[in-house]
C-alpha angles and dihedrals in degrees: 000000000000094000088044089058089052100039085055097056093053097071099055127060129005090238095047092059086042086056091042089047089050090046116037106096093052093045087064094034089057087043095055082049094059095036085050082049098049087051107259111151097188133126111270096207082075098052095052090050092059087042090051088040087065096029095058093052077067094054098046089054089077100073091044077051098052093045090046083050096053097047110102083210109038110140085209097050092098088049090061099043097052092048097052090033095213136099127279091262091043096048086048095054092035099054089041085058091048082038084063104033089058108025080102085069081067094042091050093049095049086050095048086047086061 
């Protein structure tokens, strides 16, 4: 869930994913805590890989958003319009700079993967 609600926000406004990229690490951080106080014992790499797992499917949505921008075509073109409320320059540039901010999440996971 907690992934899901960040992911989300990344795909909306610039500011939003510059929030979710501030604040990441302390989101989770605040989440294990809860999980350690309401008595959980687990280990918390694992935890983070099943929180990255969700959170990256996020991150590699950027590229699928920039070619259905470019597409003169695309059905979904207005959807994505609508929901980054820019124009088709601005939501390329604008999902290659999230695509950056957050391509460490994939890197994390694989490494967590071993």
């Amino acid at each position: 869930m907690l992934a899901s609600l960040a992911g989300a926000a990344m795909t909306w406004d610039q500011s939003e994913a510059d929030t979710i990229a501030e604040y990441e690490q302390e989101v989770f951080a605040s989440y294990i805590g809860g999980l350690r106080d309401a008595g959980w014992t687990g280990e918390e790499p694992d935890v983070r890989l099943a929180y990255l797992s969700q959170l990256v499917t996020y991150v590699i949505f950027f590229p699928q958003i920039t070619a259905i921008t470019l597409l003169a075509e695309q059905p979904r073109k207005t959807f994505f319009r609508s929901r980054l409320g820019v124009d088709d320059e601005t939501a390329v540039e604008q999902c290659s700079q999230r695509l950056t901010t957050f391509i460490h999440l994939i890197d994390e996971g694989m490494e967590l993967v071993g």
